[in-house]
LUMMAR-910459 format. One line per 3 residues: number of its first residue (from 1); their letters; for each residue x, y, z of N, C-alpha, C. Coordinates in pm, whole numbers. Layout:
BEGIN
NUM	A	X:Y:Z:X:Y:Z:X:Y:Z ~ ...
! end
This chain:
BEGIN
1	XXX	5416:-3671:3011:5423:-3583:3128:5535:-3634:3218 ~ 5622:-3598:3250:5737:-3538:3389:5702:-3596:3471 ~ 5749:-3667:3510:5741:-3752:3697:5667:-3619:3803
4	XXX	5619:-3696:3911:5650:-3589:4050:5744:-3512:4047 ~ 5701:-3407:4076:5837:-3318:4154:5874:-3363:4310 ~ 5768:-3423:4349:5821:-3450:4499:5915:-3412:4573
7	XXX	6006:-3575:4512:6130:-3608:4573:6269:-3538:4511 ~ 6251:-3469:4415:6312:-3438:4337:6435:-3308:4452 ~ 6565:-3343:4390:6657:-3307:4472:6751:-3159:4409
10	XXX	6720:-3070:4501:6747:-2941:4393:6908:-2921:4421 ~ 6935:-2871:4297:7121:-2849:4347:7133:-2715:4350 ~ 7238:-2677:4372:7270:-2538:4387:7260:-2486:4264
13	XXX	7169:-2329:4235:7235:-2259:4116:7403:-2289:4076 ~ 7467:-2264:3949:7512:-2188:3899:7574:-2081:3971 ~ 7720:-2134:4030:7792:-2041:4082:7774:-1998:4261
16	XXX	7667:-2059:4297:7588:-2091:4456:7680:-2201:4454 ~ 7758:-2185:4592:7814:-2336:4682:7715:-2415:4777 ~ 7703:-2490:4805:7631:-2576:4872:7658:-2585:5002
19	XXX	7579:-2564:5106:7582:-2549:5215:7697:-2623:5302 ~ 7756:-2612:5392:7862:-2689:5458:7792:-2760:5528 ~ 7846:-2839:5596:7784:-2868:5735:7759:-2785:5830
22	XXX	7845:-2714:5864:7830:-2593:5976:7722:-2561:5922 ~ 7694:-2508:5840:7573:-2430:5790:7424:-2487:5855 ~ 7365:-2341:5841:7214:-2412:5903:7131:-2449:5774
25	XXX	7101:-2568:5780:7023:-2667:5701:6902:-2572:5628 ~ 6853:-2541:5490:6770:-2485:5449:6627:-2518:5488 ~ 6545:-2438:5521:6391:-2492:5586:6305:-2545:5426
28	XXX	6240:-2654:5437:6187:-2748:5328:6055:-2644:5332 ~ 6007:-2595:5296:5842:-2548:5248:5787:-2653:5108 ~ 5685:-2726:5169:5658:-2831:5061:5511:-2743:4956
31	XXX	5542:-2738:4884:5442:-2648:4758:5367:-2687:4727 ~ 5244:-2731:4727:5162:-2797:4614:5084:-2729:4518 ~ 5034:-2805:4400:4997:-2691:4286:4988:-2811:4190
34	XXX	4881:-2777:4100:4834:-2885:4016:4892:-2871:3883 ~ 4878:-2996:3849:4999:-3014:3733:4951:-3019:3557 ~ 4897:-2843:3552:4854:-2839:3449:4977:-2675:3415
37	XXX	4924:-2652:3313:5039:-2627:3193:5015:-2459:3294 ~ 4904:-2381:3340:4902:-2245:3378:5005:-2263:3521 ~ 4977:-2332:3610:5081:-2383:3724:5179:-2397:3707
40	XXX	5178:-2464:3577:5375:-2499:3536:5440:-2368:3505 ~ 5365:-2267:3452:5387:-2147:3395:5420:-2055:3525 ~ 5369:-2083:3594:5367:-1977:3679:5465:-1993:3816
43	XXX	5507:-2155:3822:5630:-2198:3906:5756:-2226:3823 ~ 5755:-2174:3721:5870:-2199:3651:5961:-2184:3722 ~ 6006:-2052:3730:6136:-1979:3759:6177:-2061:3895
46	XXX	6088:-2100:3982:6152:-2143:4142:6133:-2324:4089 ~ 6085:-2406:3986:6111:-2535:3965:6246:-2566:3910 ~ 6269:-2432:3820:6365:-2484:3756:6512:-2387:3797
49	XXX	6502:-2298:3923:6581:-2303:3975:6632:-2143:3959 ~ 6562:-2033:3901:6599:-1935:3807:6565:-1795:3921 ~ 6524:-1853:4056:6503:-1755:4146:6629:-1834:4310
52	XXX	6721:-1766:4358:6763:-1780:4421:6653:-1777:4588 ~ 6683:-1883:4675:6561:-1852:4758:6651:-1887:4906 ~ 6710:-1841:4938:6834:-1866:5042:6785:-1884:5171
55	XXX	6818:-2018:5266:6719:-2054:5364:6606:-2151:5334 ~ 6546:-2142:5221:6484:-2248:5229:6492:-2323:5092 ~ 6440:-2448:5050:6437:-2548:4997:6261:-2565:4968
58	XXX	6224:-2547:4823:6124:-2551:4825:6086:-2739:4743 ~ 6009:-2794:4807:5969:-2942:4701:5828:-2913:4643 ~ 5830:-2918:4555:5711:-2901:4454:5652:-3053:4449
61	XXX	5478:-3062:4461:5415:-3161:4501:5291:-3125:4389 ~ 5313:-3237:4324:5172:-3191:4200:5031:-3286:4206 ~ 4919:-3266:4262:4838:-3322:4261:4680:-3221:4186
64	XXX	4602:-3278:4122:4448:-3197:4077:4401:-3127:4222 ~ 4347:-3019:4197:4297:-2911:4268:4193:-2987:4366 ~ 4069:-3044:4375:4009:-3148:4410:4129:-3236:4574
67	XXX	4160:-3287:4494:4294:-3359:4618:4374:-3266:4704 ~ 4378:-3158:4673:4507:-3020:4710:4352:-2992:4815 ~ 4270:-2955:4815:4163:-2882:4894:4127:-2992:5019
70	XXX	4097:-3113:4987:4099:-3221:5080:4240:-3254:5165 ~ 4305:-3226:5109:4478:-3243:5161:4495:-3146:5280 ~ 4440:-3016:5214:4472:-2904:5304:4404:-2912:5456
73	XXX	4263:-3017:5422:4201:-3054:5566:4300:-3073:5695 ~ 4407:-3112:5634:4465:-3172:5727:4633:-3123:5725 ~ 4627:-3014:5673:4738:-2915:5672:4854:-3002:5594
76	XXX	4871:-3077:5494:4972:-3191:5448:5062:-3083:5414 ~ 5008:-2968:5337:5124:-2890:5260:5146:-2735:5327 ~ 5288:-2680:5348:5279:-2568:5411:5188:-2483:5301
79	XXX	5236:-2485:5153:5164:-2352:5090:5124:-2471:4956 ~ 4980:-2438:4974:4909:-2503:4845:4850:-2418:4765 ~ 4794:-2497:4659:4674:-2420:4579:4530:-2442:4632
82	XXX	4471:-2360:4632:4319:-2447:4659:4195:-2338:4618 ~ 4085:-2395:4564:3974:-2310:4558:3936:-2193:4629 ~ 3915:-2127:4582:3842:-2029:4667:3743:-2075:4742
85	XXX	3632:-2169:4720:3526:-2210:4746:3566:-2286:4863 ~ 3685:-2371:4872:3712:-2419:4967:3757:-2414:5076 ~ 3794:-2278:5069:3883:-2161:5189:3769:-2151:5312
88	XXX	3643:-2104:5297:3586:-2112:5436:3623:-2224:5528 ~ 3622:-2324:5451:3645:-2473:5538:3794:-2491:5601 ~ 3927:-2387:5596:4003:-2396:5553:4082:-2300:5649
91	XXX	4018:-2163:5678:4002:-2088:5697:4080:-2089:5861 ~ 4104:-2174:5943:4169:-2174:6059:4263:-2255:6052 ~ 4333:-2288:5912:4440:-2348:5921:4544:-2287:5852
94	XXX	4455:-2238:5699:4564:-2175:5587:4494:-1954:5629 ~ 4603:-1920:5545:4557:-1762:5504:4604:-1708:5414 ~ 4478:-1679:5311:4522:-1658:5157:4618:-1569:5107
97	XXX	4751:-1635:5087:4824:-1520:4976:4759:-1424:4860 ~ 4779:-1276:4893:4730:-1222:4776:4843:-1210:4646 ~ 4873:-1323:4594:4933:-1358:4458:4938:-1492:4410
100	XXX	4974:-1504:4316:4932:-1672:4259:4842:-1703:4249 ~ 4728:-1599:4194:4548:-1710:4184:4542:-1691:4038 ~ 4424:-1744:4035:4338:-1743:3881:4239:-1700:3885
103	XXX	4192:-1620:3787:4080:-1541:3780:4006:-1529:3687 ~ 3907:-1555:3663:3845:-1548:3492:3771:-1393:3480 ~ 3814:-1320:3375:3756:-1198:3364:3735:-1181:3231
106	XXX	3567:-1246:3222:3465:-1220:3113:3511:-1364:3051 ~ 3559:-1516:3156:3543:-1623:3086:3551:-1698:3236 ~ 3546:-1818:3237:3562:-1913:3341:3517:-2018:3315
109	XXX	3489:-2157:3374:3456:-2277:3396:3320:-2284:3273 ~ 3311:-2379:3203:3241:-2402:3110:3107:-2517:3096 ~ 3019:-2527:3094:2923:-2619:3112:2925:-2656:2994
112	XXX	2913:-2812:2949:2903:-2851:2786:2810:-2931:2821 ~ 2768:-2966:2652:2657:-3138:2639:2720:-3169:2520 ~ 2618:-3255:2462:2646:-3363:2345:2585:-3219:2242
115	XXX	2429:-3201:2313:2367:-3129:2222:2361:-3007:2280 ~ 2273:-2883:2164:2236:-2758:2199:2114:-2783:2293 ~ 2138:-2738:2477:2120:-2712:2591:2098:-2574:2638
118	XXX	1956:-2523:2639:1973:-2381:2643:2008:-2401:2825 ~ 2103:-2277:2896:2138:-2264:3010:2028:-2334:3146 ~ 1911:-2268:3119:1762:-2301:3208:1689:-2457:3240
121	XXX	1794:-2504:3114:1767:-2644:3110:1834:-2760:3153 ~ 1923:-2689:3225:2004:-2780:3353:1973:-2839:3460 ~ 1860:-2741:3520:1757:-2787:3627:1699:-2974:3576
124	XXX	1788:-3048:3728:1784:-3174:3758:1852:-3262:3652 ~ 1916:-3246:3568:2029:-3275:3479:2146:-3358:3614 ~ 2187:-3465:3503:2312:-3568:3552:2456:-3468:3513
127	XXX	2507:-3395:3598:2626:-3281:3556:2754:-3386:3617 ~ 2882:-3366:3509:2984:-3435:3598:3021:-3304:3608 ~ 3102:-3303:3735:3209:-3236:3807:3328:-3257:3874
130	XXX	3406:-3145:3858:3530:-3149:3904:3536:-3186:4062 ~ 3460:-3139:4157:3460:-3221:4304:3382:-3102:4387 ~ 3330:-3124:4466:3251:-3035:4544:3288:-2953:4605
133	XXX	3392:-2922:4590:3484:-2797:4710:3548:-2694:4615 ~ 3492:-2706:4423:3607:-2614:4384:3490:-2491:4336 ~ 3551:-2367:4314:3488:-2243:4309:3361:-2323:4176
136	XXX	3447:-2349:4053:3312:-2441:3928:3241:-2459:4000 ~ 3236:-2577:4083:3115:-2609:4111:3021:-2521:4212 ~ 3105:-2438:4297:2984:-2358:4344:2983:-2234:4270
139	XXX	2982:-2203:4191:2929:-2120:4112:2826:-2167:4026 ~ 2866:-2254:3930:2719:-2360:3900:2617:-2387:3997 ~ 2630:-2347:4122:2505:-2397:4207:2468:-2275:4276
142	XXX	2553:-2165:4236:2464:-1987:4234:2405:-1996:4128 ~ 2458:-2053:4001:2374:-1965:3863:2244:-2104:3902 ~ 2261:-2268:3926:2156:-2327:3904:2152:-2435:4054
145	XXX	2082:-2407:4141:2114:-2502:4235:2082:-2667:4259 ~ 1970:-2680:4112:1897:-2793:4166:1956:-2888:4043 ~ 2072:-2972:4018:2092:-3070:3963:2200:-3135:4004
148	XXX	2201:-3266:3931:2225:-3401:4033:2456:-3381:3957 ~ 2535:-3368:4077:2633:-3335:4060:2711:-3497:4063 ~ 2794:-3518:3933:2829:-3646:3939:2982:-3619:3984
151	XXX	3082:-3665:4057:3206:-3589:4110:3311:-3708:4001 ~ 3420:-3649:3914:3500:-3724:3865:3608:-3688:3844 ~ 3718:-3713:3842:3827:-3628:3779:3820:-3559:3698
154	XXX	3861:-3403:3658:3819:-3297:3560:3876:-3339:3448 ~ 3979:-3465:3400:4000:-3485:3307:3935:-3592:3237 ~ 3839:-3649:3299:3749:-3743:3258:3598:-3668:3202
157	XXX	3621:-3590:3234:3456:-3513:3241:3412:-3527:3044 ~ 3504:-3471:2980:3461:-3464:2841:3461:-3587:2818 ~ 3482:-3702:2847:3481:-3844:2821:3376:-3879:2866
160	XXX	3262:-3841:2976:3167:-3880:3039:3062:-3824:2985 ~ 3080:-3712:2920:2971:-3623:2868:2958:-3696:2719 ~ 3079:-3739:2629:3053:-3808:2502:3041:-3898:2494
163	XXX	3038:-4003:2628:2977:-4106:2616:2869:-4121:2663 ~ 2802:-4050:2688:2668:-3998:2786:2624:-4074:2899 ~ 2732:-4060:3008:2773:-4151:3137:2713:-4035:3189
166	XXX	2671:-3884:3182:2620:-3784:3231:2574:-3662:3083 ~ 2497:-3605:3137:2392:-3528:3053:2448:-3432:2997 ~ 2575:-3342:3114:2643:-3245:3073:2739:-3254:3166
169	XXX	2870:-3177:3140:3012:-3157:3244:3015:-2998:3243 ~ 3079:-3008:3344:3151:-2859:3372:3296:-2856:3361 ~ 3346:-2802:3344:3524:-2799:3265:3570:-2710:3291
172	XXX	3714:-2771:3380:3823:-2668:3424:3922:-2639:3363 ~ 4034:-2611:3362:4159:-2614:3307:4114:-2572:3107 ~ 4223:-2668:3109:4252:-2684:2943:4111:-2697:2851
175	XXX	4051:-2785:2887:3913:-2836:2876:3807:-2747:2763 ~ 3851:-2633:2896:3774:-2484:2876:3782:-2449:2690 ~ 3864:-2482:2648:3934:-2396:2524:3899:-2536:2374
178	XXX	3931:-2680:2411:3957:-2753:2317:3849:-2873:2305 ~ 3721:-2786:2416:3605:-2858:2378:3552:-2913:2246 ~ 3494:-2765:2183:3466:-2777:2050:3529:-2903:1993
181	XXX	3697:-2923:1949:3696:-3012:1871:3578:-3140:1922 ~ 3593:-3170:2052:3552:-3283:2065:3366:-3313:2035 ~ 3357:-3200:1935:3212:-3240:1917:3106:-3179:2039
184	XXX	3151:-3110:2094:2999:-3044:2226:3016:-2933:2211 ~ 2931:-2920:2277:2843:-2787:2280:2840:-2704:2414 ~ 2874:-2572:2390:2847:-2457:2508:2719:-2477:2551
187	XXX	2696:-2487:2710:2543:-2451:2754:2565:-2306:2820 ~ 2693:-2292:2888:2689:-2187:2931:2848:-2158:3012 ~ 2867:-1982:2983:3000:-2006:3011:3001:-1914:3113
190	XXX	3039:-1953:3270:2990:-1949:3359:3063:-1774:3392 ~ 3212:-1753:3396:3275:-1649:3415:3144:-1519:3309 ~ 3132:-1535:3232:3013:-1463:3137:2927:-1409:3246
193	XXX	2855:-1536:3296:2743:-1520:3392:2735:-1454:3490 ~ 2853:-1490:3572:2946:-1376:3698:2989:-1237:3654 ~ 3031:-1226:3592:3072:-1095:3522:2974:-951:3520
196	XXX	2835:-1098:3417:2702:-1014:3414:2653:-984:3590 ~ 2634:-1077:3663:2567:-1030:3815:2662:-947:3881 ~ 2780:-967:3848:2851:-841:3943:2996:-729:3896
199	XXX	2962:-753:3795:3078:-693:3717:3201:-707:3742 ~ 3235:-820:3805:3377:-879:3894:3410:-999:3813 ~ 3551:-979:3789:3598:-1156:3760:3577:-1225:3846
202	XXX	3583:-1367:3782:3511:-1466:3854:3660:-1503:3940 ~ 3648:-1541:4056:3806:-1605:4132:3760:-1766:4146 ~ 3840:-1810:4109:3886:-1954:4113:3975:-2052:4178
205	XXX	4048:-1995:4207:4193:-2072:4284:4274:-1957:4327 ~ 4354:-1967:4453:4470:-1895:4487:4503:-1960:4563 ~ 4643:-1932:4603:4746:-2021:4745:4693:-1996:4831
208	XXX	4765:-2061:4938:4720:-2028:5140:4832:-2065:5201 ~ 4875:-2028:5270:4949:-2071:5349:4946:-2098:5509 ~ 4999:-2207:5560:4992:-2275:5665:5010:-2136:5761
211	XXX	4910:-2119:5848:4902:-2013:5983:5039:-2046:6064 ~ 5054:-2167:6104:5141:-2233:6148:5281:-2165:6161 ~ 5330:-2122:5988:5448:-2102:5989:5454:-1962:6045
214	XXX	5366:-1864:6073:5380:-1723:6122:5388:-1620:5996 ~ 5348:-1516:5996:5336:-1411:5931:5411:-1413:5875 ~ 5583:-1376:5937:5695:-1295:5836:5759:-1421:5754
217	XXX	5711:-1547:5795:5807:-1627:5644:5683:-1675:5587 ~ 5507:-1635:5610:5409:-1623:5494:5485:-1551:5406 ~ 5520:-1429:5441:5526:-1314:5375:5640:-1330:5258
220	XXX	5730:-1398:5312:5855:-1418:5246:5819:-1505:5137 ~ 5736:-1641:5153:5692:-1699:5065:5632:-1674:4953 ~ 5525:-1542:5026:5484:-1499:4910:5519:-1414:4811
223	XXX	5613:-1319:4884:5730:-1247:4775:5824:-1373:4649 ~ 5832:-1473:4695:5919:-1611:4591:5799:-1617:4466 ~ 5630:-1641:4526:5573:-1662:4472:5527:-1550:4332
226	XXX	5546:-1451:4417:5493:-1322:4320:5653:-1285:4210 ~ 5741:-1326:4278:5850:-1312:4142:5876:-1416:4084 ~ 5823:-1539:4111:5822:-1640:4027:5734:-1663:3897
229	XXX	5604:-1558:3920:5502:-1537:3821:5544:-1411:3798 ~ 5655:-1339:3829:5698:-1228:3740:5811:-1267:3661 ~ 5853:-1337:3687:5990:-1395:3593:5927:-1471:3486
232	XXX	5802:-1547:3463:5728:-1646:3360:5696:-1525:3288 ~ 5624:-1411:3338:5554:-1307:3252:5646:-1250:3186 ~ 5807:-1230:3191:5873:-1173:3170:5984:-1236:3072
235	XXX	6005:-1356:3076:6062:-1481:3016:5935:-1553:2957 ~ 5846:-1537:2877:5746:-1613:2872:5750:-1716:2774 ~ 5857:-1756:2665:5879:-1808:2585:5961:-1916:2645
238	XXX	6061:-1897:2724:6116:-2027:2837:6016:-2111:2901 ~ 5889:-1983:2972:5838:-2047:3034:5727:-2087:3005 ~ 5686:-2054:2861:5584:-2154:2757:5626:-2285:2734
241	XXX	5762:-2302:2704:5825:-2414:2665:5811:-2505:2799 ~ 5872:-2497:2876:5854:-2566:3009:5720:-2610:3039 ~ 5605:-2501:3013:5490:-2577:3084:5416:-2662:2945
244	XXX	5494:-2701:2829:5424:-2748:2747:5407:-2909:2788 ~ 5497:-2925:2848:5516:-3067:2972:5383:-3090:3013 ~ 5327:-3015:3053:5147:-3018:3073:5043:-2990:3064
247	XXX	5092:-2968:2917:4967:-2892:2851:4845:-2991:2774 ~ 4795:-3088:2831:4710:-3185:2760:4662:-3178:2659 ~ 4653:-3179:2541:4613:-3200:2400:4593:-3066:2342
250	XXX	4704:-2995:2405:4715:-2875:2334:4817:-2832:2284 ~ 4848:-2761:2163:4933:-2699:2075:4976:-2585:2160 ~ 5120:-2565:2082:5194:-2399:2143:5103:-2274:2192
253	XXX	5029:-2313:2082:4925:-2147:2048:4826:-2146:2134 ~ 4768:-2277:2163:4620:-2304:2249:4667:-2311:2371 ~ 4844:-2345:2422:4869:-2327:2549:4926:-2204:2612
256	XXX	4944:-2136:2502:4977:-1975:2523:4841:-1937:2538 ~ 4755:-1901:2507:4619:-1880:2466:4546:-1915:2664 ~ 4554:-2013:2684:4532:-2086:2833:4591:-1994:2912
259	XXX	4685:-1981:2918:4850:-1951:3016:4834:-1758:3030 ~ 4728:-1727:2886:4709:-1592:2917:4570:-1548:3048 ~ 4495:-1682:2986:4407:-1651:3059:4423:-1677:3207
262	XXX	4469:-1697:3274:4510:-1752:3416:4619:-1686:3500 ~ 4713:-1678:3353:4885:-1583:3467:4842:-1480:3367 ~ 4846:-1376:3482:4837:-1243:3446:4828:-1147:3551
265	XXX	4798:-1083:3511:4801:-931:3610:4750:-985:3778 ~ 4639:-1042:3737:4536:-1101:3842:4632:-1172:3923 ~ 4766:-1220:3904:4793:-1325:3929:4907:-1300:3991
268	XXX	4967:-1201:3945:5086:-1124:4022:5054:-1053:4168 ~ 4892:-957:4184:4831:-929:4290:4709:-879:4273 ~ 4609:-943:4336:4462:-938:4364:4435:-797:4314
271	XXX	4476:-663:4377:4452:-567:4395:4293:-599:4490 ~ 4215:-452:4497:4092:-455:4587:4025:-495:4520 ~ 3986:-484:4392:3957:-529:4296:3939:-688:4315
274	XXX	4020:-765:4300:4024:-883:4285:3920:-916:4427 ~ 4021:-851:4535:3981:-904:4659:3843:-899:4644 ~ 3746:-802:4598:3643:-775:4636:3577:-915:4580
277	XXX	3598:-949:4491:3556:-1012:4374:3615:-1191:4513 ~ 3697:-1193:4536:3682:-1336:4668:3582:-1295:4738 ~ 3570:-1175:4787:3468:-1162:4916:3329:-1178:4847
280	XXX	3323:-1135:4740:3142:-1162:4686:3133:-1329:4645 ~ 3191:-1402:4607:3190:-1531:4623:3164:-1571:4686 ~ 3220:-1569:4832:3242:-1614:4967:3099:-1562:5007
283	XXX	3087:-1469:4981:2956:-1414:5094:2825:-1444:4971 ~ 2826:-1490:4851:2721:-1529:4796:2686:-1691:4844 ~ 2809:-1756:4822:2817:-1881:4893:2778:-1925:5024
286	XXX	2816:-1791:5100:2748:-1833:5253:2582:-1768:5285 ~ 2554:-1712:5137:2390:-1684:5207:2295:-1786:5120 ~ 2351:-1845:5014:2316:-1976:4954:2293:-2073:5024
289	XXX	2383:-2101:5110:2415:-2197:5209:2490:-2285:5174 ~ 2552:-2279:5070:2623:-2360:4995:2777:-2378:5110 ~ 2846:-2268:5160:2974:-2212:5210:2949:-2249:5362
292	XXX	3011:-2250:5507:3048:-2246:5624:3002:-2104:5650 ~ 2922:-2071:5721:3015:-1930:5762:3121:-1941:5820 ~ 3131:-1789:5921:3070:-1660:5897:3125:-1613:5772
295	XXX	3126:-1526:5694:3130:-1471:5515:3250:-1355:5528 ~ 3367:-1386:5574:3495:-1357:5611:3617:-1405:5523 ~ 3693:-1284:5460:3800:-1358:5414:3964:-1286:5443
298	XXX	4030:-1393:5502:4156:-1275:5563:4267:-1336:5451 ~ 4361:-1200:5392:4420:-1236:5256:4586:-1175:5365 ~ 4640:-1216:5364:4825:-1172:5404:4866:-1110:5250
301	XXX	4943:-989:5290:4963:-958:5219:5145:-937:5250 ~ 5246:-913:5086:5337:-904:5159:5401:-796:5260 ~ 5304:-662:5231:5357:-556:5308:5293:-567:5476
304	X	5396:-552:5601:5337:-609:5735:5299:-454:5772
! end
């Protein structure tokens, strides 16, 4: 895997001169977004330079979804990724772009064991998890509320479950798809479950952006964002190749396969559709008690 993007120092396109001095200095918008192979896919075009973005300077900051939601506590990044689940908490600092999310429709976050676990039999079970603030885990605690949540890095989880450091995991990302080899077993596949109670894809992650910076350069941001996941959909063989950089123990086919499920339509713009499908989350979460209120979700969109 590829260093940080951090610090990383972007040069001018191809035929773009580089600012003079006179010139007014490009505004830095620092990005964050986790550094798995659907993210890589979907920031291609503005990482690697293939969208002109005049005025500003974007630094790409890659940390797990988990860290990006805790980060955002404290506003570190103008435009991050972060849970849905974690947005109430969130909610007077960032305001959700409607483009750049993930959505599972008729799949999502996966519960495994060692052995065959019928769903019902989770109740008070040792579960590892991805961290308490991401949509997985509160959705696992709509479909089952009463078991003991172990918090670990999502890439440790299938390692904890086969060594039976915990009873069962829940699995984000890549995980989702290349279980099986590792010998476990489906208990239950949670987007399935959601689907069935409300006939809505399940939402999982989308950007936010800092209130801070004001409406019209949200807006602008999010226009970079929405043709940056139109240029991957459109170039998708460049931008398969590129995100194979982080595709964890997966082949061409199994990271195309991933990369469909995540960048897609959903991902270019919510539609009402989608939206509706954040707001029933949000407002299942806040009568659970699981969520903050009040059961409110304000999405910027790019048209003012």
């Amino acid at each position: 895997m590829p260093g940080p993007l951090e610090k990383r120092n972007y040069q001018p396109m191809p035929g773009q001169q580089a600012a003079s001095k006179t010139e007014t200095a490009p505004v830095e918008i620092k990005l964050a977004h986790s550094p798995d192979s659907d993210d890589a896919f979907m920031f291609y075009a503005l990482a690697t330079h293939k969208l002109s973005t005049p005025g500003y300077k974007y630094t790409h900051i890659l940390s797990d979804i988990q860290s990006l939601n805790e980060a955002a506590l404290s506003e570190t990044y103008d435009v991050t990724a972060i849970s849905f689940a974690a947005y109430p908490s969130l909610r007077e600092k960032y305001v959700l772009l409607d483009c750049g999310a993930s959505f599972g429709e008729g799949y999502g976050p996966i519960v495994v064991s060692t052995k065959a676990v019928k769903p019902q039999e989770l109740a008070g079970k040792r579960i590892g998890v991805p961290g308490l603030k991401t949509s997985a885990y509160l959705t696992l605690k709509l479909f089952e509320p009463n078991f003991e949540p172990v918090v670990m890095p999502f890439d440790k989880i299938i390692d904890a479950v086969q060594n039976n450091l915990v009873e069962a995991g829940l699995l984000i990302h890549e995980g989702q798809l290349f279980f099986p080899e590792k010998g476990l077993h489906r208990v239950i596949d949670l987007g399935i479950w959601w689907q069935e109670q409300t006939g809505l894809p399940l939402p999982l992650g989308g950007n936010a952006v800092r209130r801070a910076l004001g409406p019209k350069r949200g807006r602008q941001i999010a226009r970079t964002i929405r043709d940056s996941v139109a240029y991957g959909l459109e170039h998708r063989e460049e931008a398969l190749n590129y995100a194979m950089q982080f595709a964890r123990e997966m082949n061409t086919e199994l990271a195309d396969q991933f990369v469909g499920m995540y960048v897609n339509k959903w991902t270019l713009g919510y539609g009402e559709k989608g939206k509706q499908a954040v707001r029933e989350l949000i407002v299942r979460g806040t009568k659970a008690g699981f969520l903050p209120g009040p059961p409110t979700v304000e999405f910027l969109s790019e048209e003012e």
